[in-house]
ROSE-4610 file (N, C-alpha, C; in Angstrom, 1 decimal, always signed):
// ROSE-4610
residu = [X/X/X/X/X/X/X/X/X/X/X/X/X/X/X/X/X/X/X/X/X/X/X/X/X/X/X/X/X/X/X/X/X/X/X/X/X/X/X/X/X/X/X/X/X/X/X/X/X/X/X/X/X/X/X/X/X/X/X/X/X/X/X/X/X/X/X/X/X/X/X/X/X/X/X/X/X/X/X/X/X/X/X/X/X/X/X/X/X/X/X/X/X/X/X/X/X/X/X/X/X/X/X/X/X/X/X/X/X/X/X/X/X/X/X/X/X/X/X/X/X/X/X/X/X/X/X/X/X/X/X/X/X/X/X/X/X/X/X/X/X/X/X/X/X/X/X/X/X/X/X/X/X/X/X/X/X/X/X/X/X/X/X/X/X/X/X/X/X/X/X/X/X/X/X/X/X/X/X/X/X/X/X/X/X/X/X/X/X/X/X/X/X/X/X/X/X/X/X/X/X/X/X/X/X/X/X/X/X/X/X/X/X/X/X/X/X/X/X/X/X/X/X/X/X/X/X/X]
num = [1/1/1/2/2/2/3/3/3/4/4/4/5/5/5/6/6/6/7/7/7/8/8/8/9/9/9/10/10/10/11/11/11/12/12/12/13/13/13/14/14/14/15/15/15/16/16/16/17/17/17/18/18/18/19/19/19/20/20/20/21/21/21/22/22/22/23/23/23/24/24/24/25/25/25/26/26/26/27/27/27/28/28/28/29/29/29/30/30/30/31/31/31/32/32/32/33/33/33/34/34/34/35/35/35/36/36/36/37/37/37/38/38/38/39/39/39/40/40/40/41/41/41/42/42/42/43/43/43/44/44/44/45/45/45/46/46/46/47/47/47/48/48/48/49/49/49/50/50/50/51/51/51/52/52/52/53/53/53/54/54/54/55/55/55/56/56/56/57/57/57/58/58/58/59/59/59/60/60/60/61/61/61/62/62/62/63/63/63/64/64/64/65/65/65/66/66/66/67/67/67/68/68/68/69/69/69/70/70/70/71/71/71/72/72/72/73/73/73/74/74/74/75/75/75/76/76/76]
x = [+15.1/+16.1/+16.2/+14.8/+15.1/+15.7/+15.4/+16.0/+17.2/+17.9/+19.0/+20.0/+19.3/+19.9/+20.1/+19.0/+18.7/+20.0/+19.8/+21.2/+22.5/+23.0/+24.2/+24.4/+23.3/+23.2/+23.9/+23.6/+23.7/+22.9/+21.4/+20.6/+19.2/+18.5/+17.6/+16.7/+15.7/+15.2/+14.1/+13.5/+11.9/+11.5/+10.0/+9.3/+9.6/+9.0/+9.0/+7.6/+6.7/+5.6/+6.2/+7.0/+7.3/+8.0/+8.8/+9.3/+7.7/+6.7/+5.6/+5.4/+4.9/+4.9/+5.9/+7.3/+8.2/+7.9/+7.8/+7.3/+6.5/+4.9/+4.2/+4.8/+4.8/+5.1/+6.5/+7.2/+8.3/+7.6/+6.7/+5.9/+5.0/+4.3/+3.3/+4.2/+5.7/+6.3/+6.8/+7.2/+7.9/+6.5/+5.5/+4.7/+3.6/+3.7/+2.5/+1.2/+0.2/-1.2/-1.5/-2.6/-3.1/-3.2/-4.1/-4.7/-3.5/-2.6/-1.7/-0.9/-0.8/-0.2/-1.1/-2.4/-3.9/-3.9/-3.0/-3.0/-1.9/-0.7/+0.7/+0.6/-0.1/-0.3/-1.5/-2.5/-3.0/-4.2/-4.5/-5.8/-7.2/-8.3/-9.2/-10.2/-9.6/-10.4/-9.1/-9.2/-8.2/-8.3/-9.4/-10.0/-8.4/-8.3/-7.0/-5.4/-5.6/-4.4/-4.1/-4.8/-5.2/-4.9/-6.2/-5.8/-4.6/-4.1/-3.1/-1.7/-1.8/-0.5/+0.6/-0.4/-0.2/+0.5/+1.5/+2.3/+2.7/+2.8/+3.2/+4.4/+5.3/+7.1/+7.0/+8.4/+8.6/+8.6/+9.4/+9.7/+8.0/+7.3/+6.0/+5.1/+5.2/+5.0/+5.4/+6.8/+7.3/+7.1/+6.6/+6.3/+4.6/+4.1/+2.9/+2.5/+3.8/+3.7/+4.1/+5.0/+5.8/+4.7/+3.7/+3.0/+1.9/+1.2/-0.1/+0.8/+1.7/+2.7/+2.7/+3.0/+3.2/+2.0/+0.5/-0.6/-1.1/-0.9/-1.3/-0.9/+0.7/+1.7/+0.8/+0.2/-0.2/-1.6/-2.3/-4.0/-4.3/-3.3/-3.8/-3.9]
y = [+15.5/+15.0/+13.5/+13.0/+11.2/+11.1/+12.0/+11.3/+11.5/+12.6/+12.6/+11.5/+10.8/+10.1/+8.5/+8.5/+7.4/+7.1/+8.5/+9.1/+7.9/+9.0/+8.5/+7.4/+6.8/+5.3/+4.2/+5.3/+4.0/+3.2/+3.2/+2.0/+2.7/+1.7/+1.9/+2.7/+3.5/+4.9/+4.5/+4.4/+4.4/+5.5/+5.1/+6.4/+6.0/+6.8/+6.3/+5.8/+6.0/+4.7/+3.4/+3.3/+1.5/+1.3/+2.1/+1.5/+0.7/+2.0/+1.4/-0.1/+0.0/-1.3/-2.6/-2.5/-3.4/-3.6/-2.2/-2.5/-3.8/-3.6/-4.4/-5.7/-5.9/-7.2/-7.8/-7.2/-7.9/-8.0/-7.6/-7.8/-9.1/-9.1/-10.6/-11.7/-11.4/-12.7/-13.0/-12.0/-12.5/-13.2/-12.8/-13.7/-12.8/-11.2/-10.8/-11.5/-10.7/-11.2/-9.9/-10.0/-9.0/-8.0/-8.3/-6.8/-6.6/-7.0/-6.4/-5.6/-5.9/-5.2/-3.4/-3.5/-3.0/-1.8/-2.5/-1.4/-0.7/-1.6/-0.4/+0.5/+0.7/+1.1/+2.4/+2.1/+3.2/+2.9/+1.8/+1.7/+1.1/+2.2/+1.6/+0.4/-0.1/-1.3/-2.3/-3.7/-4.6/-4.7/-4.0/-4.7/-3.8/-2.3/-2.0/-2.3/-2.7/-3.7/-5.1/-5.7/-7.1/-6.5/-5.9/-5.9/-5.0/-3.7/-3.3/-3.1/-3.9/-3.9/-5.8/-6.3/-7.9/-8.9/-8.1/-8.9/-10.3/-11.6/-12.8/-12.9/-13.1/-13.3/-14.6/-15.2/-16.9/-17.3/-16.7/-17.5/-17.7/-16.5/-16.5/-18.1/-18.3/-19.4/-20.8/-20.3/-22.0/-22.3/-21.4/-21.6/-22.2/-21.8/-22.1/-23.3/-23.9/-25.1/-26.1/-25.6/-26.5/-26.6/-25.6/-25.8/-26.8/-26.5/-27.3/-29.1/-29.0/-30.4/-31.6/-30.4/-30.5/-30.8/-30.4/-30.7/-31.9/-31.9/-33.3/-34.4/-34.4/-35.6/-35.7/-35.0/-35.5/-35.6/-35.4/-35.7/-36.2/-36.9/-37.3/-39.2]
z = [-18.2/-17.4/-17.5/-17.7/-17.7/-19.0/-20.0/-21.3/-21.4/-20.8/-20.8/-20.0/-18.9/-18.0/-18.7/-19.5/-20.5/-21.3/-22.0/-23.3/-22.8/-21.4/-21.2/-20.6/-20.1/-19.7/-20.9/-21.7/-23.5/-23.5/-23.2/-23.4/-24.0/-25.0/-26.1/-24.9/-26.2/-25.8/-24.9/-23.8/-23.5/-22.7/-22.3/-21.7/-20.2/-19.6/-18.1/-17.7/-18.7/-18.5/-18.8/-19.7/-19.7/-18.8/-17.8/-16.6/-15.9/-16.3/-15.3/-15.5/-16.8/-17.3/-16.8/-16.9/-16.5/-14.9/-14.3/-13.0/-12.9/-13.4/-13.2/-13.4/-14.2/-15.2/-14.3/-13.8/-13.1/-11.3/-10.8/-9.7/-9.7/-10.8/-11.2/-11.5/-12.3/-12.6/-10.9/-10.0/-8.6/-8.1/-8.6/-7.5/-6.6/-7.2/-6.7/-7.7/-6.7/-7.3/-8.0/-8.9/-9.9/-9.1/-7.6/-7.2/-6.4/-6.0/-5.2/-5.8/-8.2/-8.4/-9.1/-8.7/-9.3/-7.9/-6.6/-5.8/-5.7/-6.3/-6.1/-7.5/-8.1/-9.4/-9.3/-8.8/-8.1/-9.2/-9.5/-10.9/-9.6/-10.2/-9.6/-10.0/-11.0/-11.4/-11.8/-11.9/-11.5/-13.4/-14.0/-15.4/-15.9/-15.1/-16.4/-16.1/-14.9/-14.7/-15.2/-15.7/-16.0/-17.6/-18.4/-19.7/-20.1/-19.3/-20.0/-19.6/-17.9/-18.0/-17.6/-18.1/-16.8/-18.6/-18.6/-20.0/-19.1/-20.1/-19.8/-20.2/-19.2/-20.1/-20.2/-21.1/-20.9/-19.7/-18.8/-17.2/-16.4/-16.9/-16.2/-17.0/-18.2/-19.3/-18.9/-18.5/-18.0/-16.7/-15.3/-14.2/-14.0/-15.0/-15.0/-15.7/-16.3/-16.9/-16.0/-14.9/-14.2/-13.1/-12.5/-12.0/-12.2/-13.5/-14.1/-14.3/-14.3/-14.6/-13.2/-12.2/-10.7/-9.7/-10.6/-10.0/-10.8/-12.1/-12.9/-11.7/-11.7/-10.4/-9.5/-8.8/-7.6/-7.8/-8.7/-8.9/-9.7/-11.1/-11.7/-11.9]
C-alpha cells in the first residue's frame, strides 16, 4: 500500500524507515534534544539514536555556526 501511495504521489522511491529517519533528523534540526528524539523513537540506548539516526543537514551546520559565532560576541 505505501508503495503504491508513493507511485502515484510521483516522488522518488523510499522505504518507510527513511520516513523514520527524516522523522528524526527533522525533530533535532527543530530543536529537539537527542534523548527526546531516543524516546519518540522507542531506542533504548541514546548510543543508536545518536550513531544511526542524528544526520547533520546544512541549516543544522549553519545554526551551530551562528551559535558558536554568537557566544564568541559576548565572551570573547
Amino acid at each position: 500500500m505505501f508503495n503504491r501511495i508513493i507511485k502515484e504521489a510521483g516522488v522518488p522511491k523510499i522505504r518507510i524507515h527513511d520516513i523514520r529517519h527524516t522523522h528524526a533528523t527533522l525533530m533535532l534540526e527543530a530543536g529537539a534534544s537527542l534523548k527526546e528524539v531516543q524516546e519518540r523513537l522507542g531506542h533504548s540506548s541514546i548510543k543508536i539514536t545518536g550513531d544511526i539516526y542524528a544526520h547533520v543537514t546544512p541549516r543544522m551546520q549553519e545554526k551551530s555556526v551562528q551559535k558558536f559565532s554568537e557566544f564568541m560576541r559576548m565572551n570573547g
